[in-house]
C-alpha positions, 0 to 999 in steps of 0.5 A: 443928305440933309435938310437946308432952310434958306430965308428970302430978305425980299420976301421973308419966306424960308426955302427948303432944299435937300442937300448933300455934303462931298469929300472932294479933294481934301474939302468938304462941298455942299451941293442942292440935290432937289427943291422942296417948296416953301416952308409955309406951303407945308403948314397946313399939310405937317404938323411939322414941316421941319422935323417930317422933311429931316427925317426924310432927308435922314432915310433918304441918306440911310438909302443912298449909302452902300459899303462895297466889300471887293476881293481881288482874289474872286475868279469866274467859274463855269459848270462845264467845258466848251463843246462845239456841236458837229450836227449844227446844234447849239454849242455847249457855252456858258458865259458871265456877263456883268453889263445890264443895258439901262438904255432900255428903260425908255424903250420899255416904257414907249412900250408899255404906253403902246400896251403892246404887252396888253396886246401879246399878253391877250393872245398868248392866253389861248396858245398852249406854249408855256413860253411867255410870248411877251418876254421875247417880243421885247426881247427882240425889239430891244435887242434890235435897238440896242445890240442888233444880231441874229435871233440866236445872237440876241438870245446869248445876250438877253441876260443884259436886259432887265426883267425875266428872261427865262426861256430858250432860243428853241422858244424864240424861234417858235414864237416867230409865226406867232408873231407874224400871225398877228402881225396885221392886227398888231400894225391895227392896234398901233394905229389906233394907240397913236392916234390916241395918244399923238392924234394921228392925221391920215389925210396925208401918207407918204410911201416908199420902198426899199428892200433888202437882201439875203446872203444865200443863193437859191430863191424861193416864193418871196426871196427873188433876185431883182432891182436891189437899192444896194446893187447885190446880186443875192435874193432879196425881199421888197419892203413898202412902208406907210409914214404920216406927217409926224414920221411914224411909220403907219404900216408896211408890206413884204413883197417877193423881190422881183415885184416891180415897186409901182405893184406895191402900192395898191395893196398898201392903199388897200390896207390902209382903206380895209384895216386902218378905215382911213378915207380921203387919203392923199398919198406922196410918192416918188416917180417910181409909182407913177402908174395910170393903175396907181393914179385910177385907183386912187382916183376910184377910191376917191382920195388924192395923190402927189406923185413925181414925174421924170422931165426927161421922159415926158411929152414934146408938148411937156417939156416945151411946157417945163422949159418956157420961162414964162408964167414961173414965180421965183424967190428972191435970191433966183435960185428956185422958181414954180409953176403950174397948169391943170391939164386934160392928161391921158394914163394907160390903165389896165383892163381887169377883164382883158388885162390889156392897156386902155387908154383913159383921160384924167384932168391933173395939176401938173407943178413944175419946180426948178432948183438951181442946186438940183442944177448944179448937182446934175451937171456935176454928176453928167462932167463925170460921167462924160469924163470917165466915158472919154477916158474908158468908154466903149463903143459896145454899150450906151451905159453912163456918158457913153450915151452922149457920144455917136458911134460912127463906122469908119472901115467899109469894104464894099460888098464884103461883110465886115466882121470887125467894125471900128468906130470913131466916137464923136460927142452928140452936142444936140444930145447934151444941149437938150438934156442941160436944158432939163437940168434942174427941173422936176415935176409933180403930179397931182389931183389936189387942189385947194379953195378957188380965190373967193371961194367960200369953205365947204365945211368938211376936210375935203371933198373928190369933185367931178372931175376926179380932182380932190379939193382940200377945204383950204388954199392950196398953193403950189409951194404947199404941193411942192412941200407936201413932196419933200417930206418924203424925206423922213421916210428915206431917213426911216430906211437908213434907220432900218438897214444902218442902225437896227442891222435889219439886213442881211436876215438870218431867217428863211421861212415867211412867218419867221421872215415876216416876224423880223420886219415886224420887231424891226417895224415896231423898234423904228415906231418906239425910236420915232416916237422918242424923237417925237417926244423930246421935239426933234431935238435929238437925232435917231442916230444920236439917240440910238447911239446913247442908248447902246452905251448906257450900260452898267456894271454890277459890282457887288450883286446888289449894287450897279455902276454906271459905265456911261451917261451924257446928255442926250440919256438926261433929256430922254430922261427928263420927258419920261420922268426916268432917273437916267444919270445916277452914277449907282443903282442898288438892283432893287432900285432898278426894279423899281424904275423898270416897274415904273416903265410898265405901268402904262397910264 
């Protein structure tokens, strides 16, 4: 490396630079590695600009030069044979692998500015384990990012990671109720570093729930076999989460498998309310939590909700509502159109001393929304399924389109029992004109309003009014509500994440605490991936992330010096935001330390 001086004619003023001189193909080529200033900005700093900023490029070229001494007659040995152990017990293996995963370098990080270390370090203080608690936390939640497996699988591969990771898989597996004991507060701390540091908005949450399954057979308190998103038959585990508006996950709650997901929601209000002290919540969800129980309690807390609701399912009175035409505002190209009404609506709620239904009225703006591809999308799906109904379809069940053909008895012996009916099926036009004319149609529900048209500010974000509806202090317009919905999607991508990158199923633990353990470093491992997205502006995909960061791998080649086996630029923008030199094609081991030192210290 060598100093460059580069007069300017227009300005007169002289660059420096450092630069470095190549060998390539038998030609020498120069090339700039970094800028320095000017040379009279210097002035006052050095008594000598010049020779300080040569000397500095002469250590910096002292530094960067490594000899690599090679033999190829170097062979690998191990201290033991395999032995694989009869009582279940962990094999006697041994293995050396040369790959360190550089990719976790903006993990730790994102880590370290949570201060989750602060967090585990504090509590690990009045445990007598002589394990280091913190050292398997990330662990886990590095290695659920970066190469996802079993809690054993993990810890065979912890020596890919950088930093101490000098325990056992017994230590592992005795840490899990340690974390899921601090789960709760965990989640706590979280909350309140992100609204600290990315000024979170509680205003408005979205909920959702997914679940995931177990490859065993007999169920227990919480693994139960019930409506699985994947349609298996095993046991499985209900799983809500809480996203804000920036899609972070906020937090998020196990059920046992069986709990129908309009249940889920009303503990996960009640955390938000108790643990995270957040009031005047809006929340969005999808159809599958419109309850009158969800709908009074979140009117009892004095919050609002935007909930959707099925067309098909409604009133007469609804969808003569929904399918007249008149009073709906379209776009301009006609292939969406909105309307809506605020109406007296009657929920059935649950009596807590009785447990019995009762029936209460609550006033609701109700949007109705058409979407021509939703349209097209639905008839679609109906041809098909008419298709394969005229095909293979059975008189024995109304499954799929079999529900738009009547079953007609054509033997009838009079006075006799029949025992074997025949049926000639006969498409039910009235069935399939009334469902065509719903297609393309949704609903949404909602207590939130916004500022009459010359109604002046109240002052405050927002206010719950008398009549159980919930005024923002702001216009609240249809198409608002109608978006407010659709960013439901972030957080059906967020279980994508979940199931498809961090393998979060199917779980390899049976009991809760080590049950509730795994979904926290899987909780936490979505955050830190989030915020990464986050911080380079949505400009990188998760998935796209995810994948640059697991091939960000280096070889050690010498025992001091690692080459790099994998860069592009999605590592070199992760990078650049965190201030992280990523794309270097060597390392010396002392510089990766200092690099991982540098992720720890949290500002």
């Amino acid at each position: 490396m060598h100093l460059i001086k580069l007069p300017e004619k227009k300005t007169g003023r002289i660059l420096l630079l450092f630069g470095e001189s190549r060998r390539v193909g038998g030609k020498t080529t120069n090339r700039t590695v970094e800028r320095i200033g000017y040379l009279d900005e210097f002035a006052g700093i050095y008594d000598d600009p010049i020779a300080h900023f040569k000397e500095e490029a002469r250590s910096r070229s002292v530094e960067s030069k490594a000899t690599l001494e090679l033999s190829l007659s170097e062979h690998f040995s191990f201290g033991q044979e395999y032995r694989k152990q009869a009582d279940g017990g962990v094999d006697e293996f041994s293995c050396t692998d040369l790959a360190v995963c550089y990719g976790m370098l903006p993990l730790s990080q994102v880590y370290h500015e949570l201060e989750l270390d602060y967090f585990i370090n504090n509590r690990r203080r009045y445990t007598n384990a002589s394990f280091n608690h913190n050292a398997i936390f990330q662990m886990l939640v590095y290695g659920r990012i970066l190469f996802p497996d079993s809690k054993l699988g993990t810890w065979r591969n912890r020596q890919r990671l950088l930093g101490n990771m000098d325990f056992t898989d017994d230590d592992v597996y005795r840490s899990l109720g340690f974390f899921a004991r601090h789960k709760a507060a965990m989640v706590r701390h979280l909350h309140e570093k992100i609204c600290k540091s990315y000024g979170r908005d509680t205003s408005l949450l979205f909920y959702d729930v997914t679940n995931y399954y177990w490859e065993i057979d007999a169920e227990d308190d919480i693994r139960r076999r019930g409506c699985s998103k994947e349609h298996r038959p095993e046991p499985i585990v209900q799983m809500g989460l809480l996203m804000d508006t920036n899609g972070l996950p906020v937090t998020y709650g196990l059920f046992a498998g069986n709990t129908n997901d309009c249940l889920t929601l009303s503990p996960m209000m009640g955390e938000v309310s108790e643990d995270l002290r957040a009031q005047g919540v809006v929340y969005v969800a999808d159809k599958g939590m419109m309850s009158g129980d969800n709908r009074a309690e979140v009117i009892i807390n004095e919050g609002g909700y935007v909930f959707s609701n099925s067309v098909r399912g409604a009133s007469r009175e609804t969808k003569r509502y929904v399918t007249e035409q008149k009073g709906f505002t379209a776009n301009a190209e006609g292939t969406y159109k909105y309307k809506s009404r605020t109406v007296p609506t009657e929920i059935s709620v649950t009596d807590l001393s009785t447990g019995e239904k009762t029936k209460v009225t609550i006033n609701e703006r109700q949007i109705v929304f058409w979407s021509r591809k939703y349209q097209d999308r639905t008839r679609h799906e109906r041809q098909r399924a008419l298709q394969t109904a005229a095909d293979y379809g059975s008189c024995e069940n109304n499954h799929g389109g079999n529900r738009y053909f009547k079953k007609i008895v054509v033997d009838k012996v009079d006075g006799q029992v029949v025992e074997h009916k025949e049926y000639v099926r006969v498409l039910d036009e009235d069935l399939l004109s009334k469902d065509e004319a719903l297609d393309g149609y949704y609903m949404i529900c909602t207590n939130v309003i916004g500022l009459a048209p010359g109604e002046k500010p109240f002052g405050t974000r927002s206010r719950f009014l008398s009549d159980n509806l919930f005024q923002l202090d702001k216009q609240v317009a249809d198409q608002d509500v109608i978006d407010m919905y659709r960013g439901l999607w972030r957080i059906e991508e967020s279980f994508r994440i979940t199931k498809s990158w961090l393998r979060a199923r199917p779980v390899f633990v049976h009991t809760e605490p080590s049950i509730e353990a795994h979904f926290l470093t899987c909780f936490v491992g979505l955050l830190m991936l989030r915020i990464l997205e986050l911080r380079t502006d949505r400009a990188i995909e998760v998935s796209r992330m995810v994948e640059s960061l697991r091939n960000a791998v280096l070889v050690d080649a010498t025992g001091d010096v690692l080459v790099s086996s994998y860069c592009d630029n999605i590592l070199a923008k992760i990078g650049e935001v965190l201030d992280l030199d990523l794309t270097k094609k060597r390392y010396r081991a002392s510089e990766l330390a200092r690099l991982l030192a540098k992720t720890r210290k949290s500002e």
